[in-house]
N, CA, C and O of each residue as an XYZ file, in Angstrom:
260
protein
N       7.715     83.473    -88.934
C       7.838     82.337    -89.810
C       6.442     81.777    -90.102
O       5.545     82.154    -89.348
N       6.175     81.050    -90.952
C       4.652     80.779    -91.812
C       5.330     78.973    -91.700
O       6.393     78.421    -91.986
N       4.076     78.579    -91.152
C       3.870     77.148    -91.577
C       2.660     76.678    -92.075
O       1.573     77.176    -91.784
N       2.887     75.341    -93.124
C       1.277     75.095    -93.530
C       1.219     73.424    -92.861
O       2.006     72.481    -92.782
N      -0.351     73.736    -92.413
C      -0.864     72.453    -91.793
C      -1.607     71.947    -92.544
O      -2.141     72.712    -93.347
N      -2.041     70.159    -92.632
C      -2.930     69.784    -93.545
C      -3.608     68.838    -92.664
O      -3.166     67.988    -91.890
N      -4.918     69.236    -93.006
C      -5.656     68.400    -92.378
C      -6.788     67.897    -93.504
O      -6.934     68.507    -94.563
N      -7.535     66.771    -93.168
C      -8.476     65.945    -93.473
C      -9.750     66.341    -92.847
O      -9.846     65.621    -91.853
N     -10.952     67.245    -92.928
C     -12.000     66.972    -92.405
C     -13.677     65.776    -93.389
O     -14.316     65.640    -94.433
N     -13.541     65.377    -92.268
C     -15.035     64.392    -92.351
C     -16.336     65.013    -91.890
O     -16.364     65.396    -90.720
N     -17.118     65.127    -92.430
C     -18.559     65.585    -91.907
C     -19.311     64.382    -92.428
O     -19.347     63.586    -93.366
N     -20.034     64.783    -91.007
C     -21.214     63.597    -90.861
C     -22.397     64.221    -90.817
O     -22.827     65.114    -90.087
N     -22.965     63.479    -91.909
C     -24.672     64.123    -91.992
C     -25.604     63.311    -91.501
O     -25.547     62.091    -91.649
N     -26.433     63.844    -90.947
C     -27.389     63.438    -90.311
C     -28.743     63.913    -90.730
O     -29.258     64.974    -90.376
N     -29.407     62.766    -91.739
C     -30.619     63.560    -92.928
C     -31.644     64.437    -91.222
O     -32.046     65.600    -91.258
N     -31.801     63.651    -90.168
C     -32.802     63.912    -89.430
C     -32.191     65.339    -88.858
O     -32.999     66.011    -88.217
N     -31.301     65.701    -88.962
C     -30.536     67.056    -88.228
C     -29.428     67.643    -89.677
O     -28.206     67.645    -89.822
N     -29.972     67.855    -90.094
C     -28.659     68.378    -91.693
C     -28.395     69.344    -91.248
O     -27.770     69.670    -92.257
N     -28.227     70.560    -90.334
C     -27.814     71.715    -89.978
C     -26.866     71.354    -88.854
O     -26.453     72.248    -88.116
N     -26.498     70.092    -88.682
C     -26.125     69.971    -87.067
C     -24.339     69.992    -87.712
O     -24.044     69.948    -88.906
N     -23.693     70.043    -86.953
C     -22.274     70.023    -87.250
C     -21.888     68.941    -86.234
O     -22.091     68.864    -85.022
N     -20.981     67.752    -87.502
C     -20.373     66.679    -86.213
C     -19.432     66.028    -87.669
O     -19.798     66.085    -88.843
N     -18.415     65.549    -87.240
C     -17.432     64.776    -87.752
C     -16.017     64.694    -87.042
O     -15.840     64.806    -85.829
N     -14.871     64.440    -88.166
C     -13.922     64.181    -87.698
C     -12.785     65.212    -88.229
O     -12.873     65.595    -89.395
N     -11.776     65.650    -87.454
C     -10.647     66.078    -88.003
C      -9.574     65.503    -87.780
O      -9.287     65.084    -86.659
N      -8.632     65.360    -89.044
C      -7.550     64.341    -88.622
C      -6.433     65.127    -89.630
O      -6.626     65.816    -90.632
N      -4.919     64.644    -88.791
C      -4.206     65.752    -88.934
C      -3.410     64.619    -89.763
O      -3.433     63.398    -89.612
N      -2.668     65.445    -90.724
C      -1.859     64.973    -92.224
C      -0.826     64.314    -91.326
O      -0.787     63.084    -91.365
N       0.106     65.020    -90.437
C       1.274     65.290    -89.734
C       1.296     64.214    -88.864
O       2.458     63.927    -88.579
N       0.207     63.271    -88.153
C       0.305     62.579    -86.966
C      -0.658     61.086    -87.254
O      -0.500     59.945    -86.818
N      -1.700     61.674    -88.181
C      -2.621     60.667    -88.639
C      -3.373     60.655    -87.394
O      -3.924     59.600    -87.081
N      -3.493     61.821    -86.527
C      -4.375     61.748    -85.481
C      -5.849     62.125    -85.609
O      -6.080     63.331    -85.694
N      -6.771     61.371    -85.634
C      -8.011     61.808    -85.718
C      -8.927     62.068    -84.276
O      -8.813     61.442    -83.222
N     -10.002     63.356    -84.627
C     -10.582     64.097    -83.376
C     -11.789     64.366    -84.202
O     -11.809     64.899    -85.312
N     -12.988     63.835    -83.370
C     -14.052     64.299    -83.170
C     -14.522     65.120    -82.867
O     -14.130     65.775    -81.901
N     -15.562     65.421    -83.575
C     -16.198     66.114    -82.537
C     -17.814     66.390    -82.721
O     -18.301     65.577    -83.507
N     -18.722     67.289    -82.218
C     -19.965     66.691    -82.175
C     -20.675     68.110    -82.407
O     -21.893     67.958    -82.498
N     -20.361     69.140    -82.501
C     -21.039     70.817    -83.201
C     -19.529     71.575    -83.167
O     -18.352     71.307    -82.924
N     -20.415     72.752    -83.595
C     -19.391     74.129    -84.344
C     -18.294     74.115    -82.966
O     -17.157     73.704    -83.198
N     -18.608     74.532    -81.629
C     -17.934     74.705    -80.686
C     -16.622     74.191    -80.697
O     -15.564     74.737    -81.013
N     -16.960     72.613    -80.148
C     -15.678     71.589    -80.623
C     -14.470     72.076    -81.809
O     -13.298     72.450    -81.753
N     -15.623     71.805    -83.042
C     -14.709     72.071    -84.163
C     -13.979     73.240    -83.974
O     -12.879     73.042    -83.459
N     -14.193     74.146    -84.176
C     -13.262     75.374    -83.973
C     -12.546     75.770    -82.527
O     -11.731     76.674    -82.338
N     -13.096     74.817    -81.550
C     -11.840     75.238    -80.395
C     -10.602     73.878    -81.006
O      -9.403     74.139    -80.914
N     -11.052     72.485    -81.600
C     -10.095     71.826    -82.264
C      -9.223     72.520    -83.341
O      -7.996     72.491    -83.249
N      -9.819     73.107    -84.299
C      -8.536     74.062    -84.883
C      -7.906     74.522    -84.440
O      -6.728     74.164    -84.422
N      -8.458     75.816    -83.702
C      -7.538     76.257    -82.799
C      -6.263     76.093    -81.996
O      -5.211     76.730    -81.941
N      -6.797     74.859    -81.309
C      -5.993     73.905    -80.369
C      -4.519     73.483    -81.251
O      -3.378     73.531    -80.792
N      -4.954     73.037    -82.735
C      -4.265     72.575    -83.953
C      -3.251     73.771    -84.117
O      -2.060     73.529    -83.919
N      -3.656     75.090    -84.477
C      -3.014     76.310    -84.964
C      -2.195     76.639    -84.047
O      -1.130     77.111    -84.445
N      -2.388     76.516    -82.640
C      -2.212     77.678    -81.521
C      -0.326     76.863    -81.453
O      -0.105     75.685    -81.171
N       0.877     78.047    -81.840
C       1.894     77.255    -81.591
C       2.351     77.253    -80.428
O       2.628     78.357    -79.958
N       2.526     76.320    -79.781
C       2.829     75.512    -78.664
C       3.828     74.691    -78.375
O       3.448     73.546    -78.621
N       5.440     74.708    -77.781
C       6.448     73.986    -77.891
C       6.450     72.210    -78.149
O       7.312     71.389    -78.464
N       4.970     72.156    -77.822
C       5.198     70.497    -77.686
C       4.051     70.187    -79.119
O       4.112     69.069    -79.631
N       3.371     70.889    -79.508
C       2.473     70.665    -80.640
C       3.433     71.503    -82.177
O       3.097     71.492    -83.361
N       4.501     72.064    -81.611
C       5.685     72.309    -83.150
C       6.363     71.498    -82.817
O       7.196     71.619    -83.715
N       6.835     70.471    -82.045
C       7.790     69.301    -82.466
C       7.087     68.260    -82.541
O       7.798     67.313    -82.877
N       5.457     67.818    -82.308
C       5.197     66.564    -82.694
C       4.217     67.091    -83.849
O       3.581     66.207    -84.422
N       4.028     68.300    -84.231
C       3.247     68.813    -85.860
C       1.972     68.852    -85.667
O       1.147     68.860    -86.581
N       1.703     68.881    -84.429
C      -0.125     68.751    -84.095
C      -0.620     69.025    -82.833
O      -0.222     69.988    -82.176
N      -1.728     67.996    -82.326
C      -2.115     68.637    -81.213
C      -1.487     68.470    -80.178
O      -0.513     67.718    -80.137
N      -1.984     69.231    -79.005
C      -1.177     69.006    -77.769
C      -1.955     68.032    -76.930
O      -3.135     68.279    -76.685
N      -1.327     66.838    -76.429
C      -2.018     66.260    -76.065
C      -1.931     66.524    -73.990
O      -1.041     66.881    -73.218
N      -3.202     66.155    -73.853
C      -3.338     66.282    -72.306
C      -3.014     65.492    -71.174
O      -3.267     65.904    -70.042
């Protein structure tokens, strides 16, 4: 089965670091917003987002800890 997720990302620039990766992702489904502060974060946060998980397909997002 195929589901689509929507999310909101924010990037934050930083003129003194413009290569740096940091903002926010926030999910359509929960209105939950997640930080984060380089590439690492961000993409283990997708992930985390994508990965289906019994308790993150009935509340539409992340799993919380």
């Amino acid at each position: 089965m195929r589901t689509v997720q929507s999310f909101i990302l924010r990037l934050l620039i930083d003129d003194k670091e413009p290569g740096s990766l940091r903002g926010a992702l926030r999910e359509i489904s929960t209105e939950d917003e997640h930080p984060f502060t380089d590439q690492g974060e961000f993409l283990n946060l997708i992930h985390q987002m994508i990965r289906p998980t019994p308790a993150n397909e009935k509340a539409g997002g992340l799993e919380r800890e």
